[in-house]
ZAROVEX-600582 format. One record per residue: x, y, z of N, C-alpha, C, O, CB in turn. Coordinates in pm, whole numbers, plus 50000, padded with zeros to 5 digits. Glycine has a CB too. Layout:
REM residues N
   n_east   n_north    n_up   ca_east   ca_north   ca_up   c_east   c_north    c_up   o_east   o_north    o_up   cb_east   cb_north   cb_up
        X         Y       Z         X          Y       Z        X         Y       Z        X         Y       Z         X          Y       Z
...
REM end
This chain:
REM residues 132
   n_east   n_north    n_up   ca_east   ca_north   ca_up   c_east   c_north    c_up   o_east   o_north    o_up   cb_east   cb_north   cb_up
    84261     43712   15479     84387      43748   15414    84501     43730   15513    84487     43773   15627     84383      43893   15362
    84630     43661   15471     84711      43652   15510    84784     43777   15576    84741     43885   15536     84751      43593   15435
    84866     43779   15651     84943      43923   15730    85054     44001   15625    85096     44115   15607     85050      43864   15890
    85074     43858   15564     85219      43902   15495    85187     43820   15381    85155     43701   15372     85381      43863   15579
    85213     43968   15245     85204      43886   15088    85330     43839   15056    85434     43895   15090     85160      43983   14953
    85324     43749   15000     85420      43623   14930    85454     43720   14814    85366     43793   14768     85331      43448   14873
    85547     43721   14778     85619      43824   14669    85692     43716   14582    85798     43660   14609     85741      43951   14744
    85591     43693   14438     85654      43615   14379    85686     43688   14229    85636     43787   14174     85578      43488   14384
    85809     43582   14181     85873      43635   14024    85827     43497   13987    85820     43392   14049     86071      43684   13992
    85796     43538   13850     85750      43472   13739    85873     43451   13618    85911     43542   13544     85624      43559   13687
    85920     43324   13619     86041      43366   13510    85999     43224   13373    86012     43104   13397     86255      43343   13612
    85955     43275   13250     85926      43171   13169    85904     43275   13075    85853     43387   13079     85816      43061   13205
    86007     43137   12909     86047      43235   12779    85913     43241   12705    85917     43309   12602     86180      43168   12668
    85795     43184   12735     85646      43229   12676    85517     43274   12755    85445     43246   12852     85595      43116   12603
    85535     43369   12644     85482      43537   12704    85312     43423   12738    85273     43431   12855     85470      43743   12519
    85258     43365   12679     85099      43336   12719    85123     43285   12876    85064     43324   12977     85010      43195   12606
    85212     43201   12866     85249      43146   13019    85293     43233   13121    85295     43195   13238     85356      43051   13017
    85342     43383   13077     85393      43463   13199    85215     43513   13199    85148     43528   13300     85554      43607   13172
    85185     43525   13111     85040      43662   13112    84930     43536   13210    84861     43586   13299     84938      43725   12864
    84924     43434   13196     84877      43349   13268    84866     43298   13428    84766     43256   13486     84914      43291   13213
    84971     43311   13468     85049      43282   13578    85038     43412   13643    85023     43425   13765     85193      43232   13548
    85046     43510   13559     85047      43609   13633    84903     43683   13660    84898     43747   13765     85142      43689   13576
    84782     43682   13578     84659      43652   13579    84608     43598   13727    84535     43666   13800     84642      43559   13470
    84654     43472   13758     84563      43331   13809    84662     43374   13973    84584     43361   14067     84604      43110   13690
    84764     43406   14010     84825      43428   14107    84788     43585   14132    84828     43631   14239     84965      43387   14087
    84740     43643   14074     84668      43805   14104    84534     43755   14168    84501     43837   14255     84628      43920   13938
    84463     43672   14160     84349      43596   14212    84403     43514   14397    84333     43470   14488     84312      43459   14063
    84483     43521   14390     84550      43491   14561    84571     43590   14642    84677     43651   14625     84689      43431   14572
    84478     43635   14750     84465      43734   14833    84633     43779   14879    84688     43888   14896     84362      43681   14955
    84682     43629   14889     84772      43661   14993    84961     43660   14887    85076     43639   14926     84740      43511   15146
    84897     43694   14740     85044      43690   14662    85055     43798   14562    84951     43828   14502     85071      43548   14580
    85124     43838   14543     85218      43947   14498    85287     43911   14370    85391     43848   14390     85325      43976   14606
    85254     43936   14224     85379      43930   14151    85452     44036   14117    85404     44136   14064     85365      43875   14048
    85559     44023   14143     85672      44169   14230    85723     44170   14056    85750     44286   14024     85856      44112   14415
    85741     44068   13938     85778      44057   13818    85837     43920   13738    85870     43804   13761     85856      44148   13818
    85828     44002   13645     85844      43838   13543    85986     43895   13457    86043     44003   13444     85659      43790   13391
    86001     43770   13414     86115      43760   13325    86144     43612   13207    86081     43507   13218     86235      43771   13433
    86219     43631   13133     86144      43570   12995    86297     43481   12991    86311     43398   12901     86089      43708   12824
    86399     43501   13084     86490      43396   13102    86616     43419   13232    86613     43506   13319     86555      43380   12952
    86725     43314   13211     86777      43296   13348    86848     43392   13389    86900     43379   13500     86849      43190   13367
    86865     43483   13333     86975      43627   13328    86863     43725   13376    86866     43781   13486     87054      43683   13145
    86766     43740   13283     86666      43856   13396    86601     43810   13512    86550     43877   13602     86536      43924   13326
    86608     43644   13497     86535      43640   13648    86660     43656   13790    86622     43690   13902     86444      43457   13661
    86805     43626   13758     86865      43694   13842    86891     43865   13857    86918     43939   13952     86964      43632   13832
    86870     43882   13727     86827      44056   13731    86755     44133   13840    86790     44219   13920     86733      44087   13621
    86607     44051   13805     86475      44054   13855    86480     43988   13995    86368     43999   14045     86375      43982   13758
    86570     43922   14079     86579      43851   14175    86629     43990   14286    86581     44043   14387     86681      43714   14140
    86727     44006   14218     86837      44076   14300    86746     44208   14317    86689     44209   14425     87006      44097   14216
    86712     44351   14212     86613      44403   14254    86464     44389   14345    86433     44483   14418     86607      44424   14176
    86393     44292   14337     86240      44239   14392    86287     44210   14498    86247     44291   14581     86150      44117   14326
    86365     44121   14551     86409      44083   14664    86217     43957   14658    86115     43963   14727     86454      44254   14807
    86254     43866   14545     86077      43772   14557    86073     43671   14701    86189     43653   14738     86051      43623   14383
    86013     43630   14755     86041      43498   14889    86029     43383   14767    86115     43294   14768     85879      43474   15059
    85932     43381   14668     85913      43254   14622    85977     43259   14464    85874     43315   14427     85749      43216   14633
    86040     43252   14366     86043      43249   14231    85985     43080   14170    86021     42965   14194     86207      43294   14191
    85862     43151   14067     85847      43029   13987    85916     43017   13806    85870     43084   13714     85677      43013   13988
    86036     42914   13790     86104      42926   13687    86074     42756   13572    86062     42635   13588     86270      42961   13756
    86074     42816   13505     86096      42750   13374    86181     42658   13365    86294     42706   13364     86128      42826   13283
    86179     42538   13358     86337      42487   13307    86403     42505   13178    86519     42543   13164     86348      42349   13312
    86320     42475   13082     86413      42512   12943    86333     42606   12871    86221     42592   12821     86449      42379   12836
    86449     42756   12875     86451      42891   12842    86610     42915   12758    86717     42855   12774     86427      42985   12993
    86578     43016   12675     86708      43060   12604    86755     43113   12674    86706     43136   12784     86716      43128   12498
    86875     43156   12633     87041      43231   12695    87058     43180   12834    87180     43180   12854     87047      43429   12711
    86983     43129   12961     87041      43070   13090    86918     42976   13089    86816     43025   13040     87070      43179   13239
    86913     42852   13135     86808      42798   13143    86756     42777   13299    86831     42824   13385     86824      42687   13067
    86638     42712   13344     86604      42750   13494    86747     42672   13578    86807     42716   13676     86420      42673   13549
    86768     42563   13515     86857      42498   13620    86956     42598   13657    86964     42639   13773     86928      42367   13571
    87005     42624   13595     87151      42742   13546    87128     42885   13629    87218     42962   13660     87148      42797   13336
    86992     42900   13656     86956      43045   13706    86924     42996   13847    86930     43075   13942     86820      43134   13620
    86884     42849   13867     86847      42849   14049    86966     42835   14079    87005     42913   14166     86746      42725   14133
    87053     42748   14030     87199      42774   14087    87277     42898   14133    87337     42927   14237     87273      42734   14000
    87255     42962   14016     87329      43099   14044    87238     43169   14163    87293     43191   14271     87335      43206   13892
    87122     43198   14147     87044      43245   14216    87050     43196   14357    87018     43294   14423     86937      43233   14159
    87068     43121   14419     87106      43007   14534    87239     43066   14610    87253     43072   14732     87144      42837   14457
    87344     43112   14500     87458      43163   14516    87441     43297   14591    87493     43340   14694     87522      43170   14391
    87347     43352   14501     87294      43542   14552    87238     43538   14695    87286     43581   14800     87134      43624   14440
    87108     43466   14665     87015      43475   14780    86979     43328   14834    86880     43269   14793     86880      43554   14735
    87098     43254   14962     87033      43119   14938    86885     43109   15035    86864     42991   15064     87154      42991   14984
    86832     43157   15064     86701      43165   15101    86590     43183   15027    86477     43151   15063     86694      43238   15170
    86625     43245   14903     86490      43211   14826    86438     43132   14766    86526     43069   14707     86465      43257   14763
    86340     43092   14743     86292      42968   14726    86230     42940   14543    86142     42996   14478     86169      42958   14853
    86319     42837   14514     86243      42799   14369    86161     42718   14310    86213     42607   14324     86301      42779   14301
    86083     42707   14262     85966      42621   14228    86005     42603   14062    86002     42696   13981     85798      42702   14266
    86038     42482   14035     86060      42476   13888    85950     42390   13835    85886     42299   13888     86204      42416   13849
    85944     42454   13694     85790      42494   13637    85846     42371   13472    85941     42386   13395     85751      42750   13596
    85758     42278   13475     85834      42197   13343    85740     42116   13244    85678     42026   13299     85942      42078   13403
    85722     42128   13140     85632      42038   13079    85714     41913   13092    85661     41806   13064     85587      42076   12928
    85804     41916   13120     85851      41736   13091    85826     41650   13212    85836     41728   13306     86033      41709   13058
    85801     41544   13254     85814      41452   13369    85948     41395   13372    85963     41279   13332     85713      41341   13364
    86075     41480   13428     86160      41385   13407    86232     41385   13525    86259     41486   13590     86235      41398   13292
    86271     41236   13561     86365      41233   13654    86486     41277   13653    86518     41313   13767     86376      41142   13681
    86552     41289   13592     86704      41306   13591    86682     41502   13556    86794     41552   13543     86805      41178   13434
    86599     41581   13544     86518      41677   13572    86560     41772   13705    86627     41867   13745     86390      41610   13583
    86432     41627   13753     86380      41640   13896    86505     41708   13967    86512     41815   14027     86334      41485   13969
    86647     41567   13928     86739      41545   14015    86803     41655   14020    86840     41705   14127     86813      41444   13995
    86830     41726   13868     86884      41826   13848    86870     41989   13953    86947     42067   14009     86841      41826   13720
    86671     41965   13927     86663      42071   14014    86706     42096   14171    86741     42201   14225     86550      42089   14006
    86693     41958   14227     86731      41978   14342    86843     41977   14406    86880     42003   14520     86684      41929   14387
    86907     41926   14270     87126      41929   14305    87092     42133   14323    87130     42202   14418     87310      41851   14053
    87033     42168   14231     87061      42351   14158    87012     42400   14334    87067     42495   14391     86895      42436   13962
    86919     42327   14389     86850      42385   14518    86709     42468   14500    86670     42579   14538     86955      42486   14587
    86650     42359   14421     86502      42419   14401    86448     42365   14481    86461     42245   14501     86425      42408   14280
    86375     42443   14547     86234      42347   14673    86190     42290   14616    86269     42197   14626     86105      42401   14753
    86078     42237   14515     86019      42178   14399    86021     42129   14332    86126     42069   14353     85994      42196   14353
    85971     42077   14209     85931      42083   14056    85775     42015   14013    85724     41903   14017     86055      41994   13971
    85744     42116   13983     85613      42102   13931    85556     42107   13788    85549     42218   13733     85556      42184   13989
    85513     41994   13720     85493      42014   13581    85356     42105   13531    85268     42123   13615     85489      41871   13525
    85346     42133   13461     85285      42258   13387    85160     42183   13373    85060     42252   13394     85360      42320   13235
    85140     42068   13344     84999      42032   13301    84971     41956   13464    84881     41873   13482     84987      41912   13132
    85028     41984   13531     84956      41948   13712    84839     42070   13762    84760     42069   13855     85118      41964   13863
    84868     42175   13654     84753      42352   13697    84792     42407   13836    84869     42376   13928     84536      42320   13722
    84712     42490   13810     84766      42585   13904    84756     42594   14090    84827     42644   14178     84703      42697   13849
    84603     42501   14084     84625      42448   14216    84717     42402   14286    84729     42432   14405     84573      42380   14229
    84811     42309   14212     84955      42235   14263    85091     42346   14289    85185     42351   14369     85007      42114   14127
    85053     42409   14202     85123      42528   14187    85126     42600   14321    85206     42581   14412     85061      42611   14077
    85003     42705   14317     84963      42789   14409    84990     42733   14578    85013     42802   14677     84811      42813   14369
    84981     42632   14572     84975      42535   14675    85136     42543   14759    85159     42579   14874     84938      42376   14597
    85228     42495   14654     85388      42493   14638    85429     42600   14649    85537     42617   14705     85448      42446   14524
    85356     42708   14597     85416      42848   14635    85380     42852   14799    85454     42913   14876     85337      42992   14537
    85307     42810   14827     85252      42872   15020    85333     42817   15067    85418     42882   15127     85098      42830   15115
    85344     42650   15060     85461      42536   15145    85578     42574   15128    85649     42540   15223     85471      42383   15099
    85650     42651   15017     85768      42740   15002    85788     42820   15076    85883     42809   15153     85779      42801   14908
    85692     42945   15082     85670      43065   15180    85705     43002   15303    85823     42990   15334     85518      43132   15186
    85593     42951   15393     85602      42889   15492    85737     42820   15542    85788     42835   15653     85513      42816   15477
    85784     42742   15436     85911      42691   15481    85846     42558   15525    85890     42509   15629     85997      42784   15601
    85725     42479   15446     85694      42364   15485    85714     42263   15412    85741     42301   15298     85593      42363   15515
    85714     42165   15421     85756      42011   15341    85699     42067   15199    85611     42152   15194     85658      41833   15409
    85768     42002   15066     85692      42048   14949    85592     41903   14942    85622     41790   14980     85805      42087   14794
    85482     41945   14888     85402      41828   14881    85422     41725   14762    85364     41616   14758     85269      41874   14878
    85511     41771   14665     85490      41712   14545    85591     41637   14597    85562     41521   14627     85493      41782   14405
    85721     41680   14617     85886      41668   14621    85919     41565   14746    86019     41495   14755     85969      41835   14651
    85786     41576   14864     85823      41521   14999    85904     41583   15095    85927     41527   15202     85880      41414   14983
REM end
């Protein structure tokens, strides 16, 4: 076991995907889900209370969407780190997330290995593997 747990937020508008994520990352000795949130307004809610090192977000969610919330969120805390979570493969996406200042983007049907993985290289503060 790691020295220090990774304190992550879970922010995505379907509940099977938070109960999931949050499931399969309870299975990582060394991670923490500090909380979830179901869009871009509670995950800066949920940001600012948890104080997370890693947030994994959604891109398209009602009332703020992920792009819209790493931005702001970037603004709050620019040290925390975002991993955006997307069924789509898209470039102009991608680009988006990383103008907003997401470490990442990882699509949803890549599982959770890629995932779990991106959350540590986040923590760490190491190259993202997907992103380069």
């Amino acid at each position: 076991m790691k020295s220090q747990m990774i304190k992550v937020l879970i922010v995505d508008d379907q509940e099977t995907v938070l109960k999931g994520l949050k499931m399969r990352l309870a299975l990582e000795d060394d991670m923490k889900v500090i909380g979830e949130a179901k869009d871009g307004f509670g995950a800066l809610q949920m940001a600012t209370s948890g104080q997370p090192d890693v947030v994994v977000m959604d891109v398209e969610m009602p009332n703020m969407d992920g792009i819209s919330a790493t931005r702001a969120l970037h603004e709050i805390n620019p040290h925390v780190k975002v991993i955006m979570l997307s069924i789509h493969d898209n470039p102009q996406l991608r680009a988006q997330a990383r103008a907003a200042g997401a470490y990442s983007y990882v699509e949803k049907r890549d599982g959770a290995i890629n995932l779990i993985a991106e959350i540590r290289n986040a923590f760490e503060n190491k190259r993202s593997l997907i992103n380069g």
